[in-house]
C-alpha positions as a printed NumPy array, in Angstrom:
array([[ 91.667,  47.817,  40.362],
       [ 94.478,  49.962,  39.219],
       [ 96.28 ,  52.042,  42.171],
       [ 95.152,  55.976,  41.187],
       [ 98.874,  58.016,  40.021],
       [ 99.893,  60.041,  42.757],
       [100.626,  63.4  ,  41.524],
       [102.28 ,  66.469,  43.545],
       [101.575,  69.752,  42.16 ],
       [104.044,  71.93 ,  43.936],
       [102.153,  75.838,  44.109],
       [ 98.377,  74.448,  43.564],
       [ 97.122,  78.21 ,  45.156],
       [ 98.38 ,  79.643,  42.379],
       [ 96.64 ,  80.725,  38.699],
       [ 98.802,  78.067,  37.242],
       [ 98.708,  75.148,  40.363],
       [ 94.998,  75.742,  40.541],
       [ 94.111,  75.035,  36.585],
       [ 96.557,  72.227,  36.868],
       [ 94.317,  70.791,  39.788],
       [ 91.129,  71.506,  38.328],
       [ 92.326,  69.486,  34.992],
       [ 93.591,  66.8  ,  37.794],
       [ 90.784,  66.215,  39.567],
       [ 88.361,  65.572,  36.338],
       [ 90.165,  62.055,  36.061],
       [ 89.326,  59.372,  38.036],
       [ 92.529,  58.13 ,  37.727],
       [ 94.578,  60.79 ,  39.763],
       [ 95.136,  61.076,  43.354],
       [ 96.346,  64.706,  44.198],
       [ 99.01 ,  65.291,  46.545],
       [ 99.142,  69.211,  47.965],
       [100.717,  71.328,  50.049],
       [100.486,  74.459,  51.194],
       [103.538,  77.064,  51.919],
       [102.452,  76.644,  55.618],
       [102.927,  73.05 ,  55.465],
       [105.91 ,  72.853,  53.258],
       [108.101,  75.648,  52.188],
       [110.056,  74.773,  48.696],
       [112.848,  76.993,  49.795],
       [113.943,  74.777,  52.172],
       [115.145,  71.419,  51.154],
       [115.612,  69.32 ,  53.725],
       [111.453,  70.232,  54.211],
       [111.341,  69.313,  50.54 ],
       [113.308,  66.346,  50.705],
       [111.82 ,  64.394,  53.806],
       [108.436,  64.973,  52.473],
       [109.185,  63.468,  48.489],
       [110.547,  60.406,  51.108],
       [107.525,  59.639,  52.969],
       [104.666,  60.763,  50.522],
       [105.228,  57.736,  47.951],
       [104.909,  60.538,  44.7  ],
       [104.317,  59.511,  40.845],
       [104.279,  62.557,  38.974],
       [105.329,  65.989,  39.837],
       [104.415,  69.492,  37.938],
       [106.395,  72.322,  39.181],
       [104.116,  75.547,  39.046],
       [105.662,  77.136,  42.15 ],
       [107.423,  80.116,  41.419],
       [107.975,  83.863,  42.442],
       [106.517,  85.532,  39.401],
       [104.945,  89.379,  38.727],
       [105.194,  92.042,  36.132],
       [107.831,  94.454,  35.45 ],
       [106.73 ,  96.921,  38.329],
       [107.637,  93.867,  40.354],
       [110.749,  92.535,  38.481],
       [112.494,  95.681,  38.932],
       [111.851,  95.993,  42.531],
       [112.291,  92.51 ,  44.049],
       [115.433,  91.049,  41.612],
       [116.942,  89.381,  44.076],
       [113.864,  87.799,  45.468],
       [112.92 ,  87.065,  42.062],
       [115.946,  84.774,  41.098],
       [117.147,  83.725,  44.868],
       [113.316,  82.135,  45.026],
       [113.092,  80.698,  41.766],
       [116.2  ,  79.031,  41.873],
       [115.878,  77.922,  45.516],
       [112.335,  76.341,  44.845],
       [113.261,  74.713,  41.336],
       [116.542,  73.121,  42.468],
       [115.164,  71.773,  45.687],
       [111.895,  69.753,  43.743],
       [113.817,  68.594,  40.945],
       [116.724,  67.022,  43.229],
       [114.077,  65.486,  45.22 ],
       [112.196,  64.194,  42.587],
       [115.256,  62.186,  40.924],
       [116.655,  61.274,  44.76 ],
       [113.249,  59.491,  45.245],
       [113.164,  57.999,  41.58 ],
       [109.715,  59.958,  40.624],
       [108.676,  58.492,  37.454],
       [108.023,  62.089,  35.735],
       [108.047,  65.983,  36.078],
       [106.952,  68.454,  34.549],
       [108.784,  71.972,  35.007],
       [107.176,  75.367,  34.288],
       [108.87 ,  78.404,  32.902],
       [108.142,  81.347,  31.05 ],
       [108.422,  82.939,  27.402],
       [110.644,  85.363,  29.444],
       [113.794,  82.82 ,  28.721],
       [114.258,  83.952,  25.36 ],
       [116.333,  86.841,  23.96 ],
       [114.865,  90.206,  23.814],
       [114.878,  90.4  ,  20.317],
       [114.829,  86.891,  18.939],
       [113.484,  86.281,  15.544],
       [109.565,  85.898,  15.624],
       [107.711,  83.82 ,  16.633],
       [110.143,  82.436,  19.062],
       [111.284,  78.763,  18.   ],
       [112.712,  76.91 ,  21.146],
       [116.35 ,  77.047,  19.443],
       [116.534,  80.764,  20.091],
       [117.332,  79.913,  24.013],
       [120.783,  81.258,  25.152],
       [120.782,  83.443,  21.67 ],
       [121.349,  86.789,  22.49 ],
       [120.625,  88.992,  25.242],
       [117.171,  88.96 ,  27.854],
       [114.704,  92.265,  27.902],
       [116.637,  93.336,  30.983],
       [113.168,  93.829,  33.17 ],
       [113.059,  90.288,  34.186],
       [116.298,  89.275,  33.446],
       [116.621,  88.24 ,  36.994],
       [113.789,  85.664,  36.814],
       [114.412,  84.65 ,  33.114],
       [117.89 ,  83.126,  34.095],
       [116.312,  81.254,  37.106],
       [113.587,  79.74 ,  34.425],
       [116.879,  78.884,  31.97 ],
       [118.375,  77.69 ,  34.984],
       [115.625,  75.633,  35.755],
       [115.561,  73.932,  31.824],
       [119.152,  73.17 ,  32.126],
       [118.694,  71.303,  35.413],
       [116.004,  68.921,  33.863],
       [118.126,  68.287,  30.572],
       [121.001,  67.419,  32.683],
       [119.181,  65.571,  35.263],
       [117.976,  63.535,  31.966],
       [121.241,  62.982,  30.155],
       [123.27 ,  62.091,  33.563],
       [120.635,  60.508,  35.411],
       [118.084,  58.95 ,  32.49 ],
       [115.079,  60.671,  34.465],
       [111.921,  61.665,  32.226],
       [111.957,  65.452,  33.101],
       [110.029,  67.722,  30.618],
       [109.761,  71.122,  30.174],
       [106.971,  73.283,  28.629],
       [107.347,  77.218,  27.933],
       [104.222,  79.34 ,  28.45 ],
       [103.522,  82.511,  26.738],
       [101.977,  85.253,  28.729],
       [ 99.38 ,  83.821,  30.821],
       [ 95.63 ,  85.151,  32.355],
       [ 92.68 ,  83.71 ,  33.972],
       [ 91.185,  82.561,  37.318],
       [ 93.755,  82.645,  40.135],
       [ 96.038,  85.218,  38.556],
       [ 97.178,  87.597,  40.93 ],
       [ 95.27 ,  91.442,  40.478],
       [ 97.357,  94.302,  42.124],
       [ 98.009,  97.516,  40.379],
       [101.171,  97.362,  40.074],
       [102.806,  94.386,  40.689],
       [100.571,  92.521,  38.104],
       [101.604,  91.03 ,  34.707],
       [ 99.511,  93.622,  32.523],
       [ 96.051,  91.985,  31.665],
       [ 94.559,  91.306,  35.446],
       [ 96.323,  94.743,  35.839],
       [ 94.171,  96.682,  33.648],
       [ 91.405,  94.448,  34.874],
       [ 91.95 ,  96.082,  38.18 ],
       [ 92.48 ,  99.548,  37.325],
       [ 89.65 ,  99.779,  34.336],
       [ 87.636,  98.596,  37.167],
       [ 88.619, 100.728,  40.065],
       [ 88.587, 103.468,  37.322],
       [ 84.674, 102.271,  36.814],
       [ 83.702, 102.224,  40.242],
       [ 85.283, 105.419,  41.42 ],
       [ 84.016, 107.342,  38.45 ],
       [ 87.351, 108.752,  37.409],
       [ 87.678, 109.927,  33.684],
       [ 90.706, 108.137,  32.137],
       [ 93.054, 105.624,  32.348],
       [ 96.659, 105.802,  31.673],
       [ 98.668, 102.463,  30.686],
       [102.796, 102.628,  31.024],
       [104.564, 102.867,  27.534],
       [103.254, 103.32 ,  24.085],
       [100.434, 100.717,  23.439],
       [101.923,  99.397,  20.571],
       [104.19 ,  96.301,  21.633],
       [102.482,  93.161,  20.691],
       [101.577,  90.296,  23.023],
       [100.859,  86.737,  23.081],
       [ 97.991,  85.622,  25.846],
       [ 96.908,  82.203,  26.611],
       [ 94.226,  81.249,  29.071],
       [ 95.474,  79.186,  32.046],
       [ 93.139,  76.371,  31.459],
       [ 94.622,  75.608,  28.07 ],
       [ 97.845,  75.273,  29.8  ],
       [ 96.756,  72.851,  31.669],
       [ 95.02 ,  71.048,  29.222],
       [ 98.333,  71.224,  27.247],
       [100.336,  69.959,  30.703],
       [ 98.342,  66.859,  30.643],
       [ 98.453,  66.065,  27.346],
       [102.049,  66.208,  27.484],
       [102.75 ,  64.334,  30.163],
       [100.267,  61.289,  28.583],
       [102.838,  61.283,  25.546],
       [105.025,  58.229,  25.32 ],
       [108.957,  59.388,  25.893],
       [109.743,  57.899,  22.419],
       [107.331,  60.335,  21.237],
       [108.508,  63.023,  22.291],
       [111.931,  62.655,  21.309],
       [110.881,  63.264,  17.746],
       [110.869,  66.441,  18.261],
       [113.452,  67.658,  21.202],
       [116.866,  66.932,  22.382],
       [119.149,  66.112,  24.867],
       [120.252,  70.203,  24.236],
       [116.754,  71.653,  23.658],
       [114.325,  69.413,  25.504],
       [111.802,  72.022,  26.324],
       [108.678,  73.135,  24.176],
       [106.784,  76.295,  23.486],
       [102.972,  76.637,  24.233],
       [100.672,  79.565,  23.075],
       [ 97.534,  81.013,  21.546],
       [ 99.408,  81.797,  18.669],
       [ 97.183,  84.81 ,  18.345],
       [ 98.626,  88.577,  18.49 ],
       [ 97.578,  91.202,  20.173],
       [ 98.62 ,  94.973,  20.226],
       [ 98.422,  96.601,  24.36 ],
       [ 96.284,  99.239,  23.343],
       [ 93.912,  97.276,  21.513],
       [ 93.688,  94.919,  24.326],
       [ 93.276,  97.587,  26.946],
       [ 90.507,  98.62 ,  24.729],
       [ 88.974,  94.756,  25.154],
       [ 89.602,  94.951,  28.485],
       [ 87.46 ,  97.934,  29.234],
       [ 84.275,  96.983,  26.733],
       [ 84.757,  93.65 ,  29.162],
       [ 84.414,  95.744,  32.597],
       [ 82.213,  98.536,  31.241],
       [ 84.61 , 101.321,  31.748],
       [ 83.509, 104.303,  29.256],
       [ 85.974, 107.033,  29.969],
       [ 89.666, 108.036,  28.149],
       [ 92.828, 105.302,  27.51 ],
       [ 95.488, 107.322,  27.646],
       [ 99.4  , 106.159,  26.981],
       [102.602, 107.217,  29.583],
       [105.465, 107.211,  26.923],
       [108.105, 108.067,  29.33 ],
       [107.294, 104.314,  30.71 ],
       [109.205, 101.233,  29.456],
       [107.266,  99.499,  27.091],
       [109.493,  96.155,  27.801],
       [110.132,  93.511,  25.072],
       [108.555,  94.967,  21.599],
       [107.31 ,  91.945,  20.343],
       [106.671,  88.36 ,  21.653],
       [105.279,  85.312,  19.827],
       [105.457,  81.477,  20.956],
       [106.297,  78.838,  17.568],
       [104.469,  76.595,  19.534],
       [104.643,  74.431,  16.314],
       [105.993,  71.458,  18.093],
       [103.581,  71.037,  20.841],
       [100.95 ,  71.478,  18.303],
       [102.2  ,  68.916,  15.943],
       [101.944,  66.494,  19.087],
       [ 98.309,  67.19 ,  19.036],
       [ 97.447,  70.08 ,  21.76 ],
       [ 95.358,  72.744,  20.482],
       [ 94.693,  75.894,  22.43 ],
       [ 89.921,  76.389,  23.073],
       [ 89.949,  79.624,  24.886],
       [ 89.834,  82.485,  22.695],
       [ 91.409,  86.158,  23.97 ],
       [ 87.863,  87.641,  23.532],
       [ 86.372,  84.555,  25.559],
       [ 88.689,  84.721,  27.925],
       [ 88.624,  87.974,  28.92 ],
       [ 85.35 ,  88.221,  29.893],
       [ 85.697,  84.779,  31.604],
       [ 88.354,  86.255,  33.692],
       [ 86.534,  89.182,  34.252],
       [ 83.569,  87.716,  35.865],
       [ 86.153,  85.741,  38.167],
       [ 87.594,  89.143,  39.158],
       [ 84.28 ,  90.565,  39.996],
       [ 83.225,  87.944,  41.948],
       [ 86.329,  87.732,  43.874],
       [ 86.641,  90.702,  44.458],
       [ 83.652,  93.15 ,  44.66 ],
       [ 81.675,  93.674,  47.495],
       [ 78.885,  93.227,  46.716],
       [ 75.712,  94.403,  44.105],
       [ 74.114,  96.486,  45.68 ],
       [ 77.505,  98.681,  46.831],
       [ 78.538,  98.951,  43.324],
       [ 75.368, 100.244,  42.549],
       [ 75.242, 103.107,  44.832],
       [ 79.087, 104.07 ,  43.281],
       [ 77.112, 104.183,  39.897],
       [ 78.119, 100.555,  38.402],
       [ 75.692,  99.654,  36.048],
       [ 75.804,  95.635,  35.817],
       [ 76.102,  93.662,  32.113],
       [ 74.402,  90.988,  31.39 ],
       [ 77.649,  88.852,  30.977],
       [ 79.241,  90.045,  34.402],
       [ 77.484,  88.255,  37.051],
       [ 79.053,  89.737,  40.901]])
């Protein structure tokens, strides 16, 4: 019998980590190695480094990271890169000091200019300036590309890198205001719901357009590139730009999503638009065109996935039935509390 890959997910609590280990733990094949921040903390690396030496690791996928939405970016900057950088640089050094056979680091659509040409081909990295919001945690995520390409032409190690687009689903983290936006309005169409309150109003204009992708078809598009041979894969990147795009592909304006959003929850009352808030990057589409021509194709459609995510919240989160009842929430038949 074949000895099951031993794979370290480093952040498996989180909306990213968790899909990853659900996808994991359908193969019979896998053995999962996790840690929690209790148990390890990826700031530190000499905790980092002593446990890569005793816990005999395969595979790693990095989905730690400090991430939030622009509330967030603009409050915690230094946090925001200090953390990134700290966790990123402390797995990958580990992973080639202990020869792991393959990793797979995370980033973020964020990496790209603020007004690169759409959609966004991978060659528009270090093109022009970053939507200063996250610009803090965008050069951490570049930072963290550059370390597996050179880590890969000094070192020969099999590092790869995959660039989500904006991401949702189960796991993904639902304050107010610290949020990326779609659990955001989640939250407040739902608040707005239960507490009976008349309108809604959304930072900025409504009309930049976004690019969502449900977590578990990043994870289904993790695995699948991690099962490609290396020769593969160097069809398509290089030693310069190793690192691939994955999205939807599909468009959506904030309004009109906001307006999704609240058919999803229930919430009847007004959507009204704060123009004196930033609106952030204008317009942000994924080519995912190479990942795609390797085979992965996204399942989850926005529509789907919204009310998927949506009946996580609620059951996460609400009380209970019979509470939201008395506050006047009528259930749908597709949220189940």
């Amino acid at each position: 019998m074949n000895k099951p890959e031993r794979i370290f997910v480093a952040g498996h609590r989180g909306m990213v980590g968790s899909a990853l280990v659900r996808a994991l733990r359908a193969r019979p094949d896998v053995e999962l190695v996790l840690q929690t921040r209790q148990q390890l903390d990826l700031c530190d690396g000499t905790q980092v480094d002593t446990f890569f030496a005793r816990s005999g690791i395969d595979t790693v996928y990095v989905a730690a990271a400090r991430v939030g939405g622009i509330h967030a970016n603009h409050h915690y900057p230094a946090e925001f890169i200090r953390q990134n950088l700290l966790i990123q640089t402390h797995v990958i050094h580990a992973a080639w000091r202990h020869h792991i056979g393959k990793l797979l680091f995370l980033g973020s659509s964020c990496i790209y200019p603020r007004l690169a040409p759409q959609p966004i081909s991978e060659e528009s990295l270090l093109t022009g300036p970053l939507e200063p919001t996250n610009e803090p945690y965008a050069v951490a995520k570049i930072a963290g590309i550059k370390l597996c390409e050179s880590y890969n032409r000094q070192y020969g190690t099999d590092f790869r890198c995959l660039m989500p687009t904006n991401l949702y689903g189960p796991g993904d983290n639902f304050h107010a205001e610290d949020s990326h936006v779609l659990p955001a309005l989640i939250r407040r169409f739902h608040d707005a719901m239960i507490h009976g309150q008349p309108h809604v109003t959304i930072w900025g204009s409504g009309d930049p357009l976004r690019e969502f992708l449900h977590v578990d078809d990043l994870a289904t598009a993790c695995l699948h590139l991690m099962a490609l041979p290396r020769e593969e894969l160097n069809k398509l990147v290089t030693p310069q730009r190793s690192h691939l795009n994955v999205g939807s592909g599909e468009e959506v304006r904030i309004g009109h999503l906001a307006t999704m959003i609240a058919e999803a929850v229930g919430y009847e009352g007004h959507i009204a638009f704060d123009t004196n808030r930033p609106d952030g990057t204008p317009r942000k589409l994924l080519d995912s065109s190479k990942l795609r021509h390797l085979g992965w194709q996204p399942s989850i459609s926005l529509r789907e996935g919204i009310e998927s995510t949506v009946q996580h919240y609620l059951a996460a989160h609400a009380t209970s039935s019979m509470d939201l009842a008395s506050r006047g929430y009528v259930e749908r038949p597709q949220l189940r509390l």
